[in-house]
VOBA-1610 file (N, C-alpha, C; in pm, whole numbers, padded with zeros to 5 digits, always signed):
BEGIN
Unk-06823+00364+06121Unk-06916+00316+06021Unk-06926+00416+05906Unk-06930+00354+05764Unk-06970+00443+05675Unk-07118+00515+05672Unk-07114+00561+05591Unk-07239+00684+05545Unk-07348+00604+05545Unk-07389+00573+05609Unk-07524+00458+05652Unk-07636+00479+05701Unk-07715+00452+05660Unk-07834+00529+05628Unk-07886+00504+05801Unk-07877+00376+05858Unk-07921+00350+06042Unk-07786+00264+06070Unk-07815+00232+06157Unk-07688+00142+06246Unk-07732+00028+06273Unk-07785-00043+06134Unk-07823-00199+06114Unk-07777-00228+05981Unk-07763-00310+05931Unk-07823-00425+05792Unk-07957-00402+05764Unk-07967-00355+05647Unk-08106-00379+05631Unk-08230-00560+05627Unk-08357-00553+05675Unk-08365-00678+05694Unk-08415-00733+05537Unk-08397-00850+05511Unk-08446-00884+05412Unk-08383-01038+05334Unk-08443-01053+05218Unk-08299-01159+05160Unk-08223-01123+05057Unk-08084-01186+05050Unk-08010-01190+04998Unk-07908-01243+04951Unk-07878-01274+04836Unk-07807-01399+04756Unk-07664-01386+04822Unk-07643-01532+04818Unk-07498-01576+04858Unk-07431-01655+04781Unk-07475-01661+04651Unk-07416-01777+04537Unk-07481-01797+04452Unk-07456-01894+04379Unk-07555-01980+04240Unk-07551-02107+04254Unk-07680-02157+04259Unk-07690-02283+04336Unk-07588-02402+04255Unk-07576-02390+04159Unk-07502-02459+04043Unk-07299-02441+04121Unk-07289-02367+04157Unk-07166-02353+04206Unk-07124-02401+04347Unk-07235-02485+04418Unk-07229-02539+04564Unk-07253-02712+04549Unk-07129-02769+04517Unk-07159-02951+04448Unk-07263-02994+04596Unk-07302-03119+04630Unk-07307-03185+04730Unk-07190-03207+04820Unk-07244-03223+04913Unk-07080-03268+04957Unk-06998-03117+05026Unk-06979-02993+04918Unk-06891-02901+04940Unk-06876-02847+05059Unk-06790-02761+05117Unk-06792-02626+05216Unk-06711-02524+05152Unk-06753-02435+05234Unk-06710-02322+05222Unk-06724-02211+05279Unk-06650-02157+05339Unk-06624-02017+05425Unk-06676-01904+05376Unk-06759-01827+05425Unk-06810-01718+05380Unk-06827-01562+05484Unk-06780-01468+05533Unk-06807-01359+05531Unk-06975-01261+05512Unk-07068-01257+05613Unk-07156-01184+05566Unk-07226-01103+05685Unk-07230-00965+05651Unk-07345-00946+05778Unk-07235-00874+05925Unk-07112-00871+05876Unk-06992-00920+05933Unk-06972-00977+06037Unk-07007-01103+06024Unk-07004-01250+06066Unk-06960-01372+06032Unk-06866-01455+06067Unk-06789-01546+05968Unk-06874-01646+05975Unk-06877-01689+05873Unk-07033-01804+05877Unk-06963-01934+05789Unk-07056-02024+05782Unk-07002-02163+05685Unk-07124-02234+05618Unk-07085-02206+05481Unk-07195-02264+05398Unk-07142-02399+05337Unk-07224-02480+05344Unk-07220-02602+05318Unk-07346-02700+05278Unk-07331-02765+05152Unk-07505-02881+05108Unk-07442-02987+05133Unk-07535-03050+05200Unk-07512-03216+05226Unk-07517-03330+05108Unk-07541-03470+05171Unk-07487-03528+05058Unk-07662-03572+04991Unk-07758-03522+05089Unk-07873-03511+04980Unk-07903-03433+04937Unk-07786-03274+04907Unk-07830-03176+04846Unk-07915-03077+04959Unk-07935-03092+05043Unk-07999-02986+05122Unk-07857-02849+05154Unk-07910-02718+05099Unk-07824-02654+05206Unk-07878-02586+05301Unk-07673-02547+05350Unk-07734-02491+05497Unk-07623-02354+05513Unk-07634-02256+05634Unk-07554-02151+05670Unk-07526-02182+05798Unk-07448-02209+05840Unk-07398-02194+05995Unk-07338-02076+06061Unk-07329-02049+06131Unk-07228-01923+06240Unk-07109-02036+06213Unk-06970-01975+06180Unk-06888-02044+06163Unk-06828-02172+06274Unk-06788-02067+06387Unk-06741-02138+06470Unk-06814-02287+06550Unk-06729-02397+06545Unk-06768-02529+06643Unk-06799-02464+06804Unk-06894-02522+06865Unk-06960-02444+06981Unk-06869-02488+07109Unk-06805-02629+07108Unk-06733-02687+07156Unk-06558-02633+07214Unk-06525-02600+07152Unk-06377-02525+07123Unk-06340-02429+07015Unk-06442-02392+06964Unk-06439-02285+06872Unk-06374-02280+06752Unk-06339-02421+06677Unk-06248-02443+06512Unk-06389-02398+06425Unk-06346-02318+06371Unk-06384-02308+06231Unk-06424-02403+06153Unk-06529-02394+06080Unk-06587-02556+06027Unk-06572-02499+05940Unk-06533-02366+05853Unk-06528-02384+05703Unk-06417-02382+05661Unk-06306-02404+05736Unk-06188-02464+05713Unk-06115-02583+05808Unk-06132-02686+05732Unk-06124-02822+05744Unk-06260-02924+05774Unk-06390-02823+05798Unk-06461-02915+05819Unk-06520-02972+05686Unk-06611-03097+05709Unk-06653-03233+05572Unk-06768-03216+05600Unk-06855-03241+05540Unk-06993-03304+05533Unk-06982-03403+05562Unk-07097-03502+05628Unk-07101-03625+05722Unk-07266-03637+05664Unk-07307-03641+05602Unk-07455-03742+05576Unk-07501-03565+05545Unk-07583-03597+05673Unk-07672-03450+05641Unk-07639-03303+05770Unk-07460-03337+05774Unk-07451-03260+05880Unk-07321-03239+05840Unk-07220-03166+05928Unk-07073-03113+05920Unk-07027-03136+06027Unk-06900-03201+06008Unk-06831-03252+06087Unk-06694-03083+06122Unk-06683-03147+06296Unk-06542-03023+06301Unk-06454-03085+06272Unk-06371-02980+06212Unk-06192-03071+06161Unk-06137-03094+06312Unk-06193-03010+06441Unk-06081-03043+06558Unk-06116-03172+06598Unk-06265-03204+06657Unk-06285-03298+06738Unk-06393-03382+06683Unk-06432-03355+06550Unk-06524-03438+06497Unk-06680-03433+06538Unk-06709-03327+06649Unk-06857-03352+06704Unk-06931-03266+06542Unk-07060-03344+06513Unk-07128-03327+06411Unk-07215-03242+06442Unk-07227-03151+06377Unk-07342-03064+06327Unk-07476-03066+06234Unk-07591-03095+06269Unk-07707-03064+06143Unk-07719-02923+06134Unk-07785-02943+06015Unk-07814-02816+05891Unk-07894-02701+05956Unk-07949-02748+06081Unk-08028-02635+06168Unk-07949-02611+06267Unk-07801-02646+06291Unk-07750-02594+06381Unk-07772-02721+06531Unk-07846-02806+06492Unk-07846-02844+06631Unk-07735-02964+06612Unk-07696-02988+06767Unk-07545-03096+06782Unk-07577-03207+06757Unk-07531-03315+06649Unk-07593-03452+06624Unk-07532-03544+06705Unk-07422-03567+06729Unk-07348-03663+06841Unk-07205-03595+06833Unk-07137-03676+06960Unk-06995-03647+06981Unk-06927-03794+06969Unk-06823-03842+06870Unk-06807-03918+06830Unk-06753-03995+06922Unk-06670-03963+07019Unk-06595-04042+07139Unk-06716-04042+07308Unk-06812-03939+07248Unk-06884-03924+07405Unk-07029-03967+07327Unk-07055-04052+07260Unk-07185-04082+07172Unk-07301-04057+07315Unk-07335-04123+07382Unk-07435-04099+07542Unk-07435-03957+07589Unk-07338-03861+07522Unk-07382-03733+07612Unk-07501-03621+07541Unk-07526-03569+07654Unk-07646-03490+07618Unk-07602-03347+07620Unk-07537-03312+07533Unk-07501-03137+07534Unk-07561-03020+07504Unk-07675-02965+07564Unk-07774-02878+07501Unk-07704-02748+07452Unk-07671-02767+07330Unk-07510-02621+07289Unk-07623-02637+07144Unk-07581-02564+07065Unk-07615-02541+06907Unk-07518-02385+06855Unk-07515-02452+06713Unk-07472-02306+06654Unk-07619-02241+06558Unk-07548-02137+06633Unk-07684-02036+06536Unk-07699-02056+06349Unk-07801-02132+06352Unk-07855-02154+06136Unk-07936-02004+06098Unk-07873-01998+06008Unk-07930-01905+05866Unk-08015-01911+05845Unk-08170-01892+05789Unk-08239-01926+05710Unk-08180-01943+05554Unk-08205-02013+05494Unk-08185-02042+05332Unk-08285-02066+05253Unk-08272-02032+05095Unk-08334-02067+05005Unk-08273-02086+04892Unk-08348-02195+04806Unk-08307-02148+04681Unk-08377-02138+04564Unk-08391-02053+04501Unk-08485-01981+04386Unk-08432-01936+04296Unk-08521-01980+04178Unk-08456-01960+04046Unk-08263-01925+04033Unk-08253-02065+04089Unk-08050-02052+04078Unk-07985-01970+04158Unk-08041-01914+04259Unk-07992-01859+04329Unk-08007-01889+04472Unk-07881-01877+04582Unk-07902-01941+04687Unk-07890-01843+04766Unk-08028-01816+04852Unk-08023-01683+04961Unk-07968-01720+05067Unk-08021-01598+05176Unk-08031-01644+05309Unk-08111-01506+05351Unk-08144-01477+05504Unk-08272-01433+05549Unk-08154-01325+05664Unk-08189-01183+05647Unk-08081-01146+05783Unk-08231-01057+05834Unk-08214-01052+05993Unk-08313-00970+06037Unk-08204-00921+06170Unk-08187-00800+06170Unk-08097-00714+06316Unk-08195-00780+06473Unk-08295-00807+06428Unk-08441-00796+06546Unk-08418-00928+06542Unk-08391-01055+06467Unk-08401-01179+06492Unk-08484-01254+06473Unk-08596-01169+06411Unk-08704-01204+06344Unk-08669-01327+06196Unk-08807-01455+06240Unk-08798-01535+06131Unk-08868-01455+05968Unk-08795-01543+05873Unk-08863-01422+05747Unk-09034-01422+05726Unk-09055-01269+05688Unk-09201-01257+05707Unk-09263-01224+05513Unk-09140-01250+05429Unk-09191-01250+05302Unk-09080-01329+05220Unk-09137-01404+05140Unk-09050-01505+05039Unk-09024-01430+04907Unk-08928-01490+04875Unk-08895-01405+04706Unk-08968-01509+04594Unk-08987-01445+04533Unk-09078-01510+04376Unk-08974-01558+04314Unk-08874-01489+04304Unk-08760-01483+04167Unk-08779-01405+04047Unk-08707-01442+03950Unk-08754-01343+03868Unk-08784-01417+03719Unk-08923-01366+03668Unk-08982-01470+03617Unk-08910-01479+03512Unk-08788-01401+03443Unk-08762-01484+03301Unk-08673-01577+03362Unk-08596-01598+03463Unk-08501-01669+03516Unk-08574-01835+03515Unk-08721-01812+03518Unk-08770-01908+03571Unk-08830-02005+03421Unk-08841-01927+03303Unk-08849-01943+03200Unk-08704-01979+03076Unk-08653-02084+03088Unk-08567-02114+02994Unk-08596-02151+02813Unk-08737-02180+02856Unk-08772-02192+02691Unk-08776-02082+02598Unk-08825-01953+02656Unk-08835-01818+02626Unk-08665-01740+02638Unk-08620-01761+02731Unk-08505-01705+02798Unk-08366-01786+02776Unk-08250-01714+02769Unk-08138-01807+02803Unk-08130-01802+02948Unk-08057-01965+02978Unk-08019-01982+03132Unk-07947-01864+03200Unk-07985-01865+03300Unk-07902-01789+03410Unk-07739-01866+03422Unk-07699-01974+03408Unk-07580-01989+03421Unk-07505-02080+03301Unk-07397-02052+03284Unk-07285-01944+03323Unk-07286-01835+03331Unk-07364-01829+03180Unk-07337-01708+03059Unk-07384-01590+03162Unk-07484-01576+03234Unk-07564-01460+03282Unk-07541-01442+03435Unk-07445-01551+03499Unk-07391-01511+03628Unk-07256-01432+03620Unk-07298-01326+03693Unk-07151-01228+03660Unk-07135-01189+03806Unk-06961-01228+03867Unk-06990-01202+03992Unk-06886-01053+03983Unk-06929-00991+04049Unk-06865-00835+04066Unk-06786-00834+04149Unk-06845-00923+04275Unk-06710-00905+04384Unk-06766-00830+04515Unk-06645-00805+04545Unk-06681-00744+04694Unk-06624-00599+04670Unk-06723-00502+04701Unk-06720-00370+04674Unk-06781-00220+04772Unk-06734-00119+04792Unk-06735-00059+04877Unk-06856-00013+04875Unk-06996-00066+04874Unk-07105-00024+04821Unk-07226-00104+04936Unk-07347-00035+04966Unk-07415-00003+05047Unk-07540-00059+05012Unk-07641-00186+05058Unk-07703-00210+04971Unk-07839-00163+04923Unk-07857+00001+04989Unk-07887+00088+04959Unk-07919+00155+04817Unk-07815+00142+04769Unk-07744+00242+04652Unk-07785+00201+04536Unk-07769+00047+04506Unk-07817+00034+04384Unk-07961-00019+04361Unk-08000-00007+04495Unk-08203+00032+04474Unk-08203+00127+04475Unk-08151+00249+04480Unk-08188+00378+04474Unk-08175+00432+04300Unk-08121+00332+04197Unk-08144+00391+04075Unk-08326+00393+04063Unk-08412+00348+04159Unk-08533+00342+04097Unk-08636+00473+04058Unk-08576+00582+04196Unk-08616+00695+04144Unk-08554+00729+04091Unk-08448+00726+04011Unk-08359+00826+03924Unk-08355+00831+03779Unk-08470+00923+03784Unk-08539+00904+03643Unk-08338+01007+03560Unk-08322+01052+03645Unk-08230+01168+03571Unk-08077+01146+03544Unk-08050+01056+03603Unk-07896+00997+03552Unk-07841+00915+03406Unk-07929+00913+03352Unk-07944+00799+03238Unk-07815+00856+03136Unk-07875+01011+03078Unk-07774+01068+02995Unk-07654+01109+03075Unk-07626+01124+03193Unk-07506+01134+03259Unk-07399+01049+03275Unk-07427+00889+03303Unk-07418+00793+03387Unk-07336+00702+03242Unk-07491+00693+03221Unk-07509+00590+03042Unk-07528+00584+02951Unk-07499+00760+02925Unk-07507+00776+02744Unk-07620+00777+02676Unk-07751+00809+02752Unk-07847+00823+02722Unk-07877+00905+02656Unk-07993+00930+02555Unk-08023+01076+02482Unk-08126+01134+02529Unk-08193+01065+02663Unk-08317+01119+02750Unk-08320+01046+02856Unk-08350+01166+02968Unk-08439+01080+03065Unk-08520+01046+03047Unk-08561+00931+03179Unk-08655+00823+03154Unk-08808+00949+03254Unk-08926+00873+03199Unk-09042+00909+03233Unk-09097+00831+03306Unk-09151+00874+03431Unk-09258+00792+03533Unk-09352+00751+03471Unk-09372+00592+03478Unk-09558+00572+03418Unk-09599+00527+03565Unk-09536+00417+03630Unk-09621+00365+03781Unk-09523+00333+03867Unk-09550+00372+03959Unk-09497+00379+04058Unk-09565+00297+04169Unk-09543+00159+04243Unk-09615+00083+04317Unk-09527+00047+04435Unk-09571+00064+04594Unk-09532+00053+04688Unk-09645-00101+04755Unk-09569-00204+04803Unk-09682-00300+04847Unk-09578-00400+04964Unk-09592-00306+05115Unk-09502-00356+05188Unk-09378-00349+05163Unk-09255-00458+05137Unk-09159-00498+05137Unk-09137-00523+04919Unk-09219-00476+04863Unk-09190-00460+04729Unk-09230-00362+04626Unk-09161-00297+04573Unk-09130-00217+04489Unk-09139-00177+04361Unk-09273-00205+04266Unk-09237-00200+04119Unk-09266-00051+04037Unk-09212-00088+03964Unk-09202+00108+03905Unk-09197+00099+03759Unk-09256+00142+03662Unk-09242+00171+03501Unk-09165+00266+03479Unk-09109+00287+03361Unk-09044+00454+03301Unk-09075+00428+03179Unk-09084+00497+03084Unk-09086+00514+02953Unk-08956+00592+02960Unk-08908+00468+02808Unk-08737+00509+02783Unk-08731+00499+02637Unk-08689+00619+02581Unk-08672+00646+02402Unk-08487+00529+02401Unk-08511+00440+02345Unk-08398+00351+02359Unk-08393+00377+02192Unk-08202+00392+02163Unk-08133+00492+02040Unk-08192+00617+02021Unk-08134+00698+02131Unk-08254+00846+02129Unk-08133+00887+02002Unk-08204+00967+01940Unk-08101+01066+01871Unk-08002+01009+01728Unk-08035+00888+01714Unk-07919+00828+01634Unk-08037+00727+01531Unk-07958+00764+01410Unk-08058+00662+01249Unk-08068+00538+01335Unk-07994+00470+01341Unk-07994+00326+01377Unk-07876+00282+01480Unk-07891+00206+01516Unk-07780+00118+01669Unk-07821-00018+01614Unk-07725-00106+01703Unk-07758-00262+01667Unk-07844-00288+01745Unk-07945-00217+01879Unk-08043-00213+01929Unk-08165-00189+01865Unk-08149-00102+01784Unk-08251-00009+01725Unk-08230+00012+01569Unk-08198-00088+01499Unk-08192-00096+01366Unk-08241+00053+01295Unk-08358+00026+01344Unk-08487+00101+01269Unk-08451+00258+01296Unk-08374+00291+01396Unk-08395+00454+01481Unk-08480+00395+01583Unk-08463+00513+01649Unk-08519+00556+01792Unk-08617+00492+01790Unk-08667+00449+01943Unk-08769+00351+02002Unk-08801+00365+02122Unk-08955+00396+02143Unk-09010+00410+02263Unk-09021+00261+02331Unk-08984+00250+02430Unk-08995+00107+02538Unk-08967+00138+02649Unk-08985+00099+02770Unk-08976+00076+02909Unk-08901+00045+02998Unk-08852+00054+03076Unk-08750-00011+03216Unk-08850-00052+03330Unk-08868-00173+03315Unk-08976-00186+03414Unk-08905-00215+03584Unk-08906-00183+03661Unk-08820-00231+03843Unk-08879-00266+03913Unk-08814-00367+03994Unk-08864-00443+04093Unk-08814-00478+04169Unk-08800-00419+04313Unk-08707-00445+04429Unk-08797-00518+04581Unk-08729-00598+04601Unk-08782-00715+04716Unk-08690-00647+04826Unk-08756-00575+04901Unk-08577-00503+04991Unk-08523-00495+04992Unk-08384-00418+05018Unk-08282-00317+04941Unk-08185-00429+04932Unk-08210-00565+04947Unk-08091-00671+04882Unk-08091-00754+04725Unk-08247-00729+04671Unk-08245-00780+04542Unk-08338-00684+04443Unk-08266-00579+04363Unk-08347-00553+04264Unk-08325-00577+04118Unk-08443-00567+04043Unk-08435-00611+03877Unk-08463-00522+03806Unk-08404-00513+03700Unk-08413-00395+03582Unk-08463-00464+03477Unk-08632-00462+03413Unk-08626-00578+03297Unk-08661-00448+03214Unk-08522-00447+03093Unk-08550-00375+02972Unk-08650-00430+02836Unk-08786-00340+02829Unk-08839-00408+02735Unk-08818-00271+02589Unk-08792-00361+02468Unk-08839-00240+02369Unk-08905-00388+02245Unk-09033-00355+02239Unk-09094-00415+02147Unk-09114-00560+02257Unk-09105-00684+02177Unk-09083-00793+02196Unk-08969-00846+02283Unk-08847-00778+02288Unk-08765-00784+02329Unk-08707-00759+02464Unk-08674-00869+02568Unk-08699-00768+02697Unk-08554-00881+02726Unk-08501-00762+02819Unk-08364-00806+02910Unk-08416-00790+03028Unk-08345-00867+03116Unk-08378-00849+03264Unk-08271-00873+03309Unk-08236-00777+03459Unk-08099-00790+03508Unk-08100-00783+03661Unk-08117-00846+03756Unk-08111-00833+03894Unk-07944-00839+03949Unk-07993-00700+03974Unk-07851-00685+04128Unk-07878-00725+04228Unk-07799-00797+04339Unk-07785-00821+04411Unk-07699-00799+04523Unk-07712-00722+04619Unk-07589-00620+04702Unk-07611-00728+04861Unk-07512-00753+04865Unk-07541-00847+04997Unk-07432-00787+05093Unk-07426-00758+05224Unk-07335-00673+05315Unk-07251-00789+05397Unk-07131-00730+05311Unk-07004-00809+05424Unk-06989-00759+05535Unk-06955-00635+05566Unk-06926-00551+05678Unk-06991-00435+05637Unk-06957-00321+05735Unk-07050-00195+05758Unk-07007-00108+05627Unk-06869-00156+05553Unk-06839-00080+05449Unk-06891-00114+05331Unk-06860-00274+05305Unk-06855-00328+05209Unk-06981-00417+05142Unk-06982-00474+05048Unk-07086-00561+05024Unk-07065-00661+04866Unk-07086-00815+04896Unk-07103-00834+04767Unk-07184-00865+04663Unk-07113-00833+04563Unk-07221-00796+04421Unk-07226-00907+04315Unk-07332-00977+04332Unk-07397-01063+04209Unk-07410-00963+04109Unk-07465-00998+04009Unk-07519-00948+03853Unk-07530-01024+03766Unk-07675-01013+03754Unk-07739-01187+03711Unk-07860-01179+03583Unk-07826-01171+03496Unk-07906-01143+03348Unk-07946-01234+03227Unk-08032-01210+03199Unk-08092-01276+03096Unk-08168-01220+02980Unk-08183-01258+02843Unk-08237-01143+02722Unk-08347-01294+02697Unk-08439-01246+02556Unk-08496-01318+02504Unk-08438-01383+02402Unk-08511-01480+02423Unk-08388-01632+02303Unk-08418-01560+02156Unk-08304-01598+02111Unk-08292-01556+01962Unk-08417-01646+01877Unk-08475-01619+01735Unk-08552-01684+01700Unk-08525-01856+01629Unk-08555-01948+01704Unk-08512-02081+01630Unk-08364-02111+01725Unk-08322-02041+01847Unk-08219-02077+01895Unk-08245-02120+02043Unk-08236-02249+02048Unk-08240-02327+02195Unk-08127-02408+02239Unk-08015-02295+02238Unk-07881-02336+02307Unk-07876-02228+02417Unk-07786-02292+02484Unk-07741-02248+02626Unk-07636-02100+02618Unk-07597-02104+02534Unk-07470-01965+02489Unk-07636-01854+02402Unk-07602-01739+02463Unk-07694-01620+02405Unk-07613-01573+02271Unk-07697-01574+02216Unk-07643-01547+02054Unk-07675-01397+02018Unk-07672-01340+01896Unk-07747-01250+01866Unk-07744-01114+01942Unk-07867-01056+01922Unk-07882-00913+02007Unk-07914-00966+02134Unk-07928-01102+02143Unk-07956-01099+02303Unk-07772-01111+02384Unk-07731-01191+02301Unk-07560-01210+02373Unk-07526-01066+02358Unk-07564-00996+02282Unk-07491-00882+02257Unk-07542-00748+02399Unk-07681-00764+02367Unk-07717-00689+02497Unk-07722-00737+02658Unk-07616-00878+02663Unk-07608-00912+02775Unk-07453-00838+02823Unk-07416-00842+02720Unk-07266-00829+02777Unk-07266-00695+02776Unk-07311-00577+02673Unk-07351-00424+02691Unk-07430-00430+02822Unk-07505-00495+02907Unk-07513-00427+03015Unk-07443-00497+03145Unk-07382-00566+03102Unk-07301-00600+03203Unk-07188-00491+03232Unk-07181-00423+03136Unk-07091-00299+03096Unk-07134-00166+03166Unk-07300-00184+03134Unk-07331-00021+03139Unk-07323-00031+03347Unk-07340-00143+03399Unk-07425-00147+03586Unk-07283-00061+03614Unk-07157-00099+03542Unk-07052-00074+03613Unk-06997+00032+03608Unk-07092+00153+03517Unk-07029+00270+03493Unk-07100+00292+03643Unk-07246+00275+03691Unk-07291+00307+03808Unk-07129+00260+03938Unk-07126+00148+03932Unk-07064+00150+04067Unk-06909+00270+04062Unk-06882+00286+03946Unk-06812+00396+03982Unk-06827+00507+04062Unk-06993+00518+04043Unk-07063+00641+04106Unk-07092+00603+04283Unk-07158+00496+04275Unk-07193+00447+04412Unk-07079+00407+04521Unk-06957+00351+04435Unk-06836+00284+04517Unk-06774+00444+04628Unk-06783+00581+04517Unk-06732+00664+04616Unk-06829+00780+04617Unk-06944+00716+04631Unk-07059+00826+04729Unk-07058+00784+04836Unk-07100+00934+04906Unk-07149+00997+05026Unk-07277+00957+05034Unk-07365+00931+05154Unk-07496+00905+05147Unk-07574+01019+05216Unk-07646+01119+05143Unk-07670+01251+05156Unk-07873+01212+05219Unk-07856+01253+05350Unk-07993+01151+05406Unk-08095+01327+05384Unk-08078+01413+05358Unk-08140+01538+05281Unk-08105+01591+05202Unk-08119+01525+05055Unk-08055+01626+04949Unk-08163+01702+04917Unk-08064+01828+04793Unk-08149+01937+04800Unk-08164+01914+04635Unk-08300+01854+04639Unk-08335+01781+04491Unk-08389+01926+04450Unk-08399+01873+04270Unk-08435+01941+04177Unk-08509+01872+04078Unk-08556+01967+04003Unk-08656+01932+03906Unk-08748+01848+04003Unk-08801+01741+03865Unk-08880+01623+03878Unk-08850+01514+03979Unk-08739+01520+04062Unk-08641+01369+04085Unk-08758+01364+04267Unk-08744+01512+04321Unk-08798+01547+04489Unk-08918+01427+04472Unk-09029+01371+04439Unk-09139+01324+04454Unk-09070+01182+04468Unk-09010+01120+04362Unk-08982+00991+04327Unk-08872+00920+04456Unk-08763+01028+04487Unk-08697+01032+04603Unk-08715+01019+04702Unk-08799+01075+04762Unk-08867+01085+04854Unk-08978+01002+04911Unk-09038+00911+04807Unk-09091+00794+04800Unk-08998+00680+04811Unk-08934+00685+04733Unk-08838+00587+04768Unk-08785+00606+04940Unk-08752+00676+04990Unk-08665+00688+05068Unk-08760+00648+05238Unk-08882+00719+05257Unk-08970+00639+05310Unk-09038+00509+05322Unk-08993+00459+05165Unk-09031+00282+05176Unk-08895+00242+05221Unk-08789+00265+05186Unk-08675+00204+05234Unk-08645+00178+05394Unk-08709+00265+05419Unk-08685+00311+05582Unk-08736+00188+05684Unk-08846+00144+05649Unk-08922+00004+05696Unk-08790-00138+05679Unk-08693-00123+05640Unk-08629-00276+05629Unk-08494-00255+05764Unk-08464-00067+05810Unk-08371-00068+05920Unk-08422-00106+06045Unk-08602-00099+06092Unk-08656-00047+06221Unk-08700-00170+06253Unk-08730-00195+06331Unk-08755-00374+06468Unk-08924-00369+06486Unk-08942-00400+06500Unk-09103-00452+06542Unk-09135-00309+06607Unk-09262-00276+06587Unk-09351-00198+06649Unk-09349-00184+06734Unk-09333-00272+06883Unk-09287-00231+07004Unk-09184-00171+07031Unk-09075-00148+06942Unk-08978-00150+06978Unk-09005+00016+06941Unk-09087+00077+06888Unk-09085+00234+06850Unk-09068+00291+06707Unk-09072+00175+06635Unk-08999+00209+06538Unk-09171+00209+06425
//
């Protein structure tokens, strides 16, 4: 196993798509958790996650199996599956009573995005995601899709790592060309969520940017992480606010894949679907800047005592104690 912080998945949710990219009808094979699983929406649009394998003889339903009403059929022998996993009939043995099931996912889907629920303990989910409110706002906002679904892929990254930019007030000028670090204003711990302010001089140092017409500008990075599988970066300066949720979802003990899912404020007098302006412009600049990070994260070490400096020991260290609650099992269990 890699540099891992316990010898679980952390529990929580985490995106597996864009709901816009799963027709009725579809399947599809998916990898997660490292577990081969099969996602598939029926033909009234409900979806679902299965454990891949037919319980029967063990074919793979996300290759060759169909949707059948509100269930999945196996490509070997045809016995049907519902969306919770339980066996709907066997097409040649219709009278038998087979008490078998394949293990279901929990799912959701919120603001365009289609989760699912992992717990190591087996636990049903004990907190729902909000989403993220400009996602949920199109009159204000451009859509989340196309333009603002960016898929990254599958990458050697921990889903750890990229909630951990929240204390890091100090990478900014290293990382991203910053002309300052960012400043703590709040810092909020509440269970299983995470929000945090910084004050950020955005065009430090420079007359003007196509950000910052004017020169330099005091504004904010406001964060918000729902357990270490979905956090958001909403950049505000003035009126103007971007928001960008990562999404790190774990294939195997190495790997994980990466959504990157953004949205700016609508240009003035513009209610089309394509981001125009400083907002198209600062969508695609940070679609740019997340990836100077995974350079950093793809080949780190995960250092479970570093020997901090300056300002960073407090913020770190907070972080690193809330994180700790999404590896450990129920209270009986010691944890």
């Amino acid at each position: 196993m890699r540099d891992w912080p316990y010898e679980v998945f952390p529990t929580g949710w985490y995106q597996i798509g864009y709901s816009a990219e799963l027709a009725r009808g579809e399947v599809k094979p998916v990898k997660y958790f490292d577990q081969e699983l099969v996602l598939f929406r029926t033909e009234t649009g409900e979806l679902s996650l299965l454990d891949a394998f037919c319980a029967h003889l063990g074919a793979h339903l996300g290759h060759g199996g169909v949707v059948k009403g509100e269930c999945i059929e196996c490509p070997f022998h045809g016995w049907l599956w519902k969306r919770d996993g339980a066996l709907e009939t066997i097409p040649y043995d219709p009278e038998a009573n087979r008490r078998v099931k394949i293990g279901a996912w929990p799912t959701r889907e919120v603001a365009g995005l289609m989760l699912t629920w992992y717990d190591a303990f087996g636990r049903e989910p004990f907190w729902e995601w909000p989403g993220v409110t400009e996602f949920l706002d199109e009159e204000n906002f451009y859509p989340i899709f196309p333009q603002g679904a960016d898929h990254i892929g599958i990458r050697k990254i921990i889903p750890q790592s990229p909630v951990e930019n929240t204390p890091d007030f100090e990478h900014f000028p290293y990382v991203h060309g910053a002309g300052r670090r960012g400043n703590s204003i709040v810092w909020e711990e509440k269970e299983h969520y995470l929000h945090t302010r910084i004050s950020f001089l955005f065009g430090a140092g420079k007359k003007a940017t196509w950000l910052t017409p004017d020169g330099e500008m005091e504004g904010e990075i406001e964060t918000e992480a729902w357990g270490l599988g979905l956090s958001n970066a909403r950049f505000k300066l003035g009126d103007f606010i971007t928001s960008q949720l990562t999404a790190t979802t774990p294939v195997d003990a190495e790997h994980s894949e990466l959504f990157d899912t953004i949205t700016a404020t609508r240009e003035p007098g513009d209610d089309g679907a394509e981001p125009t302006g400083r907002s198209g412009r600062m969508i695609t600049f940070q679609k740019g800047q997340i990836r100077q990070d995974f350079k950093i994260w793809e080949n780190q070490r995960y250092v479970e005592h570093p020997p901090f400096a300056g300002q960073e020991a407090d913020a770190y260290a907070a972080f690193r104690r809330w994180s700790k609650q999404f590896y450990f099992g129920p209270k009986e269990t010691g944890a």
